[in-house]
N, C-alpha and C positions, 0 to 999 in steps of 0.2 A: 511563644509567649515569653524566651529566656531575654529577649532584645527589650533594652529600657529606651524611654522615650527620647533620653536626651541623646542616645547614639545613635538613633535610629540614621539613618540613611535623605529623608527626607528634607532636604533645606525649608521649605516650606514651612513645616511641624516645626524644626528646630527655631528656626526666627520669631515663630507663633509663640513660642512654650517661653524665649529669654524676654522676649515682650509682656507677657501677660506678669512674669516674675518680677521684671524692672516696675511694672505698674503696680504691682502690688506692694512693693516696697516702696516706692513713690507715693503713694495712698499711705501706708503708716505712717515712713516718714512725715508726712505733711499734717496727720492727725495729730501726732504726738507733738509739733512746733505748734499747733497751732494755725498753719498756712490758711487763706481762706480758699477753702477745697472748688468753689465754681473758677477761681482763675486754676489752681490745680488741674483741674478737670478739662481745661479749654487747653490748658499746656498736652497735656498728656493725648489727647484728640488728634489735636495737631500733630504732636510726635511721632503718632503709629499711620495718618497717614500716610504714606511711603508705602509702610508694610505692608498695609492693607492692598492699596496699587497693586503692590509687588506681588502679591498672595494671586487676586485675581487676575493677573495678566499671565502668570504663570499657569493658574487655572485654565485658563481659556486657550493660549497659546503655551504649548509644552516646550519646554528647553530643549528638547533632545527630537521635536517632530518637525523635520522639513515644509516647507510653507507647499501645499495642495495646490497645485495649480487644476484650476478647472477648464476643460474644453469646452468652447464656445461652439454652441449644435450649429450646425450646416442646414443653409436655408436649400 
């Protein structure tokens, strides 16, 4: 429990955690100008997805697990 989130080990978590922080302050900022928040919102969508990509491709496919070759059964 003594490991904080942001030094955690995990790229994944850490990209997740500085994204959701930039969004968040992107959202005040925008509140406090003024900005009108649906083109905000359409920026900010677009922006994370990469991340999002990146998150689930990494999910599905691990950085660190060689590609499984499967044997083709014998007729």
């Amino acid at each position: 429990m003594g490991n904080s989130l942001i030094k955690n080990k995990s790229t994944r978590l850490r990209f997740s955690l500085y994204a959701i922080i930039a969004n968040f302050v992107l959202g005040i900022i925008g509140c406090v100008f003024g900005f009108d928040l649906v083109a905000l919102g359409t920026f900010l969508s677009m922006a994370n997805a990469p991340l999002y990509i990146y998150i689930l491709g990494r999910s599905y496919r691990g950085a660190s697990k060689p590609e499984e070759k499967i044997d083709e059964p014998s007729i």
